[in-house]
C-alpha positions in Angstrom: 56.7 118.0 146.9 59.5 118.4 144.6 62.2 121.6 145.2 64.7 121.9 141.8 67.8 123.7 143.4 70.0 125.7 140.6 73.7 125.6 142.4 77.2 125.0 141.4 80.2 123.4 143.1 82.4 126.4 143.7 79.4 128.6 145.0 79.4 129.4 148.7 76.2 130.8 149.4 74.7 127.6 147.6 76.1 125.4 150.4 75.0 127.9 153.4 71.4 127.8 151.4 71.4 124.1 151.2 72.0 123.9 154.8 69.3 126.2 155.3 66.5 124.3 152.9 67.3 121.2 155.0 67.1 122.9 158.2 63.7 124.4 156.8 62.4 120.6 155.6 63.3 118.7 158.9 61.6 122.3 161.1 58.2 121.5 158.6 58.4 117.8 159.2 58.5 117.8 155.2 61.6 116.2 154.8 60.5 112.6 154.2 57.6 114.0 151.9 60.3 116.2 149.6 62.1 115.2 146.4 65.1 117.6 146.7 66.9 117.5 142.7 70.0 119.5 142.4 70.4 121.4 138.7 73.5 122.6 137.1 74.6 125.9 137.0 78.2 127.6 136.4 79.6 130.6 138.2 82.5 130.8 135.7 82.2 128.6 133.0 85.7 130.1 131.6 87.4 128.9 135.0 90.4 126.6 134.7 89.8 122.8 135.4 92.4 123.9 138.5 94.9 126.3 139.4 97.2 127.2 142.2 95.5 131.1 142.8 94.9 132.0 146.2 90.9 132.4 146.1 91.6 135.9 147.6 93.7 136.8 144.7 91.1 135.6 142.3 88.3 137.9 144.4 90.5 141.0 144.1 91.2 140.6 140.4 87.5 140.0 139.8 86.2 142.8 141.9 89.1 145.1 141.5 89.8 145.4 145.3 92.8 144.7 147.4 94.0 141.4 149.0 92.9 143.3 152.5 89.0 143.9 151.0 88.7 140.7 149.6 90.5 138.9 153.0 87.3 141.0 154.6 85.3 139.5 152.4 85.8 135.7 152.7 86.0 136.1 156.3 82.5 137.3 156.4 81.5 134.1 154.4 83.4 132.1 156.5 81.1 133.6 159.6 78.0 133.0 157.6 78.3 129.3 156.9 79.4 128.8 160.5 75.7 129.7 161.2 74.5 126.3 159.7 77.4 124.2 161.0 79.8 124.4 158.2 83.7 125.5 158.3 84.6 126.9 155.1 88.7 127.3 154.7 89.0 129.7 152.1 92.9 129.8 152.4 93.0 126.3 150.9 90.4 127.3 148.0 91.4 127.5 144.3 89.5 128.2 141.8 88.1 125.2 139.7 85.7 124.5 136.3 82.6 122.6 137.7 81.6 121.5 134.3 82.6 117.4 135.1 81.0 117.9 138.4 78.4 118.6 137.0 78.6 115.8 134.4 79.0 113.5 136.9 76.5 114.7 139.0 74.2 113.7 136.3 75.4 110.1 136.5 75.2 110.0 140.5 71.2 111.2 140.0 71.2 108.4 137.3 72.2 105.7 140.0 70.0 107.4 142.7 73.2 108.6 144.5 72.5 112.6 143.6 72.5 114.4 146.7 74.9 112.1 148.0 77.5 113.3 145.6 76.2 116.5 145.7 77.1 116.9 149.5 80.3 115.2 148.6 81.4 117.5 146.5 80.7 120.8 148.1 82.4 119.7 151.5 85.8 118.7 149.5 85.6 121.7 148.1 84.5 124.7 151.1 85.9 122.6 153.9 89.1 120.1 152.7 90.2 122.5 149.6 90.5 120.2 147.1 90.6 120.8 143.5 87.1 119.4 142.3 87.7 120.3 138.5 90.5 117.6 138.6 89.7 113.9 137.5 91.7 112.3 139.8 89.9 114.1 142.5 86.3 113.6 141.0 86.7 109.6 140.7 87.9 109.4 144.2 85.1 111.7 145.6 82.7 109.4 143.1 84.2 106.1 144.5 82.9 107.6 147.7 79.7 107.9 147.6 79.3 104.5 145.6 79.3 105.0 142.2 81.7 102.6 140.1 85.2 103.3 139.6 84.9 102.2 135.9 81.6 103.9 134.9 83.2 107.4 137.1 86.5 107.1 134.3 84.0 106.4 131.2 82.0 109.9 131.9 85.0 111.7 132.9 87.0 110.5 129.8 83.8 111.4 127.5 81.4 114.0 127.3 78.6 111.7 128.4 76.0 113.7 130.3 77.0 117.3 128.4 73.6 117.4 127.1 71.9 117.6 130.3 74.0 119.8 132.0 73.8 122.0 129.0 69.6 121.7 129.1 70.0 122.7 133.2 71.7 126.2 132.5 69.5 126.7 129.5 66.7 126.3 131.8 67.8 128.5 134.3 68.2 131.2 131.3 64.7 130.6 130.3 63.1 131.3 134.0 65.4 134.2 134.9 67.9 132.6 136.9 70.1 135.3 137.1 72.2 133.9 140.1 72.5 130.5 142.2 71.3 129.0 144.6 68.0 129.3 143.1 64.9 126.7 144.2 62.1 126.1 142.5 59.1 124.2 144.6 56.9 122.8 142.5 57.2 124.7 139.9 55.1 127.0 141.2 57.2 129.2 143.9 60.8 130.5 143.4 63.5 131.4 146.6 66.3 133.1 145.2 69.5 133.3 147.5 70.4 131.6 150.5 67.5 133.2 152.6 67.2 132.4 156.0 65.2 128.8 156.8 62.3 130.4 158.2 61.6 132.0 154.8 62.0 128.8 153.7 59.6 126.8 156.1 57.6 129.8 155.5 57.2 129.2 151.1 57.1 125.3 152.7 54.2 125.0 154.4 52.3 127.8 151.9 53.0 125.1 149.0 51.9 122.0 151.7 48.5 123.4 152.5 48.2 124.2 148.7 48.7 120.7 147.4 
């Protein structure tokens, strides 16, 4: 079985619904039977590679509420991915451009280290705050998971892997992706959202008995 999962770095729902898939595959016994392949996607591709913006202030702006509303708002997050076992600190969160992550996620999947760096990734950003649309940042979180220091500074320094990133979020365009996470199992069934697991084990075991 094969599950293509539409997400980006700086999404919070897409780490509470990655949580939930894999909660979903290990409840089905599926897990070891499952090729999980994470796609690009951006939230804001007009986000700066970093800044020093309280996420709050960011929400606010965006959603033209006050500091209190949007407060209110990543706190109810913050109770949500504590449901799967994650602590998201959105007092250290900045906003950041995913678009390198992305890039480099490309290069991870390349060397068979994909989900690897994809975890990576999304816990520096929801649980340590750090600014994952920074190079410096990217080739140590890279170095992490395995993937060479020198090949991690070549991508970053080019725009090796544009392409594909590019095709991902055309893709998502073309099957009505309208917002992330979005999986795709098989081609054949689509979850949109970061729906609870058993909705998941549910589309799971429909597509199992299928095949």
């Amino acid at each position: 079985m094969k599950i293509e999962v539409w997400s980006d770095y700086v999404c919070p729902f897409c780490y509470i619904g990655k949580r939930r898939l894999e909660e979903a595959l290990v409840e089905t016994g599926l897990k070891e039977k499952t090729e999980v392949v994470f796609k690009a996607y951006e939230l804001d591709p007009n986000s700066p590679d970093t800044s020093d913006e309280p996420m709050q202030a960011v929400l606010a702006k965006k959603y033209g509420m006050s500091m209190e509303e949007a407060k209110k708002m990543t706190d109810n997050v913050e109770v949500q991915a504590k449901t799967v076992g994650l602590n998201y600190d959105f007092d250290k969160m900045t906003p950041a451009n995913t678009f390198r992550a992305h890039r480099l996620a490309k290069l991870a999947e390349q060397e068979g280290i994909g989900a690897e760096l994809s975890e990576r990734l999304l816990r520096a950003y929801f649980i340590e705050g750090q600014k994952i649309g920074t190079n410096d940042v990217l080739l140590a979180l890279a170095e992490e998971v395995g993937l060479d220091r020198d090949r991690v500074k070549e991508v970053l320094e080019s725009d090796a892997f544009t392409e594909e990133v590019r095709h991902d979020i055309t893709e998502a365009g073309q099957i009505g992706v309208r917002g992330v996470p979005f999986f795709v199992i098989n081609r054949k069934y689509a979850i949109s959202g970061a729906q609870p697991a058993e909705t998941f084990a549910e589309a799971l075991r429909k597509v199992a008995a299928e095949e």
